[in-house]
N, C-alpha and C positions, 0 to 999 in steps of 0.2 A: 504493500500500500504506500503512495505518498507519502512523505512526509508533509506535507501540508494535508492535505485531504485530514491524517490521521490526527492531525493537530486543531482542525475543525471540527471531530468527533468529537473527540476527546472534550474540546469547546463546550458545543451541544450537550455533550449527557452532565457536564457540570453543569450548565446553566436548567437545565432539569430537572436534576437532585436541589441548585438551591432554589428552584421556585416550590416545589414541594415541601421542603423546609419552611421555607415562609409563608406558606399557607397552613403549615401545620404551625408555627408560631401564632399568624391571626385566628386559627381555632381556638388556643390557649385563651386570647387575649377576649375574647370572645367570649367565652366561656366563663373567664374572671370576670366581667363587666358583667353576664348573666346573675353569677355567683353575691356579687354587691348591688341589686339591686339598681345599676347604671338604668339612666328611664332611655327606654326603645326597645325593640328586637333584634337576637344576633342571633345568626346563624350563618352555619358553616356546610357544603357539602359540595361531592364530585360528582363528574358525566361525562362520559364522553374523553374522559383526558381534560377535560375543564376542571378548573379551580373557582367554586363561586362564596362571594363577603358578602353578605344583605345585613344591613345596620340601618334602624330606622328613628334611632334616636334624634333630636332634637342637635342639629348641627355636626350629625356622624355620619350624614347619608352617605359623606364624601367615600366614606371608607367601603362602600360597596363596590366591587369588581369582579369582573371575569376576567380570570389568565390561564396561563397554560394554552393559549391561542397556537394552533401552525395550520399550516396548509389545509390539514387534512381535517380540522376540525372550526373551519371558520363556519361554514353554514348551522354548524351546533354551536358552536357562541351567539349566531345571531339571534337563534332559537332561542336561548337562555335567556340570553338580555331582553327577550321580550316578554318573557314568560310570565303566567299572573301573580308568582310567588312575590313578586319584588314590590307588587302592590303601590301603585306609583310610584318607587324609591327607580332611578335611572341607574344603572352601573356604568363604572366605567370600564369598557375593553382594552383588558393589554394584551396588544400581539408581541410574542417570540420571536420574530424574524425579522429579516432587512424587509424594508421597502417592496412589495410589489402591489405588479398594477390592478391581478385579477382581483385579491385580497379587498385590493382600497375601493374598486367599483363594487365589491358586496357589500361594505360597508355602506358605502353611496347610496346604493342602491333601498339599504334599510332604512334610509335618512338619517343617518348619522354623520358627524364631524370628525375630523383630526384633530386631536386635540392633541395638551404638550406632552413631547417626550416627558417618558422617567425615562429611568436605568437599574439596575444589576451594578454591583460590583461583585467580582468574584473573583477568590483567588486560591490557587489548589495551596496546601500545609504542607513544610518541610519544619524540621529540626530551625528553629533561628538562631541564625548567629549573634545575635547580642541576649545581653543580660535580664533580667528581671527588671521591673520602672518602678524604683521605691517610693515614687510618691503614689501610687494606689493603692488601694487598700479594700480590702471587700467589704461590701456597708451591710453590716447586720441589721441598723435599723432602719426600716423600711421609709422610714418618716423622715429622715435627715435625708435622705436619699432623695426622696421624691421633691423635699423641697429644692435644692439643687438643681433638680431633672427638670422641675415646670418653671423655673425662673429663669434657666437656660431657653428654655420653648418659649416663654411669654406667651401661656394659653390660659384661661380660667376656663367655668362654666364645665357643659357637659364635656368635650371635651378633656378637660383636665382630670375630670373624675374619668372616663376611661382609660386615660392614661398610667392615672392612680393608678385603678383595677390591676389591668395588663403586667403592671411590677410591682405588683405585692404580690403575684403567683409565684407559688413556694420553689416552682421552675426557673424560675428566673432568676439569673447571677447577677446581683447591684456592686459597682464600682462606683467608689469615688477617688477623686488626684483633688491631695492638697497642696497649696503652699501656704509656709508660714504655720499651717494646724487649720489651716482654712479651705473649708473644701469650696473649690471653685468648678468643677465639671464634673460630670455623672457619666454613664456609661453603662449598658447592659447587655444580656447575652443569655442566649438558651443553646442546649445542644438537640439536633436530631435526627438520633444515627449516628452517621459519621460528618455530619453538616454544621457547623456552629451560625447562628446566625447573630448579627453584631447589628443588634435594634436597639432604639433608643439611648440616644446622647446629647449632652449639649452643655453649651460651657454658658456660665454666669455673663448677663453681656459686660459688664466692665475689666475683667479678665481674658476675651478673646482674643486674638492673635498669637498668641506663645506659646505654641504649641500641644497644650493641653490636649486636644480630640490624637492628634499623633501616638501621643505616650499612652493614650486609652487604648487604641487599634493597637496598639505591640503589644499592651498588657494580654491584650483577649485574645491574640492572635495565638500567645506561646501559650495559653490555658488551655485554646484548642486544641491547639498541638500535644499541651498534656495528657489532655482529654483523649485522645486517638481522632481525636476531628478529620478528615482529612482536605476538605473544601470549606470555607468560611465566606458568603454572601452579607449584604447590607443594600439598603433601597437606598438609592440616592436621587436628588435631582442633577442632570446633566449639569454640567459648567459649574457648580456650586464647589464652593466650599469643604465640605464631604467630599465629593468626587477627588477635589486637587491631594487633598488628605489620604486617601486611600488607593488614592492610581501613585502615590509615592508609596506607601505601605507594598505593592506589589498587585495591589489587584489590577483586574481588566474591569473600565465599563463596558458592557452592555448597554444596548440603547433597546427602550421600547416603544413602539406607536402608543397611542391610545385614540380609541374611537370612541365617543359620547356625543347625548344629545344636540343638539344645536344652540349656542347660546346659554347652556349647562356654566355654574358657578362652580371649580373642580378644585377645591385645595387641595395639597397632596402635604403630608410633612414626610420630610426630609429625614428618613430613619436613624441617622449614623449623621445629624447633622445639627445646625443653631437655629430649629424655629420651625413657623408655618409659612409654606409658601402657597400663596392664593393666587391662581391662572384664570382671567376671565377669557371663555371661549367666544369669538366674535367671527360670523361667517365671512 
């Protein structure tokens, strides 16, 4: 076989182990926000090789999607997205693939929009050459953590309480980096499988720029590697911040389309990043 061809496989089945991953992260989190009483509906389930999020809570609809899109299962996405489960909540479609044309006319065709890229980072686990990051520290309590984690986001409201939820679940690994005895950035991590995924982060805004999100990504990077991890994913937005941060750490982005309704309001946050970023879709 090629060595390219084989290094595109290889490509592929990781970026399919981490969307799996991450779908089974938002079943967790899902499932927490169930668990507390978070106001809306969550749920989680497969078809087809789709991945589908339905959240109809009060300012979470964002968080409904269908993934796991390819070729072969775009006429079953479009089926999904329409389907009467979602109960006027719109999903957003993330396609898997590059750019093509047939793909974008089905979309079209369903009257849907292009809306903005995300991304995938991923990156396969070796042994790291450097040492341990003595300024983190694993946060046992959950409350010190999370204050850190939402001040870094600047989110209240519903929202915040699913945020909440999602890392008080007893799965989920909370890191904090101090300086001074003062914790300035937050940082989290579930494992599944052999998948780590590196969700939820954010540094305090008057402490941003020094590196802090860096020393988080090596901390979790060598735990997965502890851990037998062997691929480590994170949702990014393109061009961000996150991205510049972990395309040094070693990952690859991936880019995704997404397709939503026309004129749809689509925040996305930025998993492994500083904040909510709000995309108004305009034809």
């Amino acid at each position: 076989m090629p060595h390219g061809l084989e290094n595109a496989r290889t490509g592929e089945a990781d970026a399919s182990r981490a969307e799996r991953a991450l779908f089974a992260r938002m079943t967790l989190a899902c499932r927490a926000a169930t668990a507390e009483s978070t106001a809306g509906r969550f749920l989680t389930w497969e078809h087809a090789g789709l991945f589908a999020v339905l959240a109809t809570g009060p300012d979470l609809a964002f968080l409904s999607t269908v993934s796991g899109v390819t070729p072969e299962n775009v006429a079953a996405a479009i089926d999904m997205a329409g389907a009467p489960v979602w109960n006027g909540v719109a999903p957003t479609v993330i396609v898997s693939m590059d750019d093509d044309r047939e793909v974008a006319a089905a979309f079209l065709a369903a009257e849907m929009d292009r809306g903005p890229d995300r991304a995938l980072a991923i990156r396969r686990l070796a042994p790291p050459d450097d040492g341990p990051v003595p300024e983190v520290s694993r946060a046992t309590d959950a409350g010190a953590f999370l204050d850190v984690l939402l001040a870094g986001y600047e989110v209240t409201g519903p929202l915040a309480r699913f945020i909440a939820a999602e890392h008080g679940h007893p799965a989920v690994r909370r890191f904090l980096l101090s300086e001074g005895g003062i914790p300035i950035a937050a940082a989290a991590m579930t494992m599944h499988g052999d998948v780590a995924v590196l969700g939820g982060a954010s540094t305090v805004p008057e402490h941003r720029g020094r590196g802090a999100q860096s020393r988080l990504i090596a901390h979790r990077v060598r735990l997965a590697v502890e851990h037998g991890c062997t691929v480590a994913v994170a949702t990014v937005r393109p061009g961000s911040v996150s991205a510049k941060n972990l395309r040094r750490a070693g990952f690859r982005i991936h880019r995704r389309a997404t397709w939503v309704p026309h004129q749809r309001c689509a925040p996305f946050i930025d998993a492994d990043g500083i904040g909510l970023h709000v995309s108004r879709l305009w034809r």
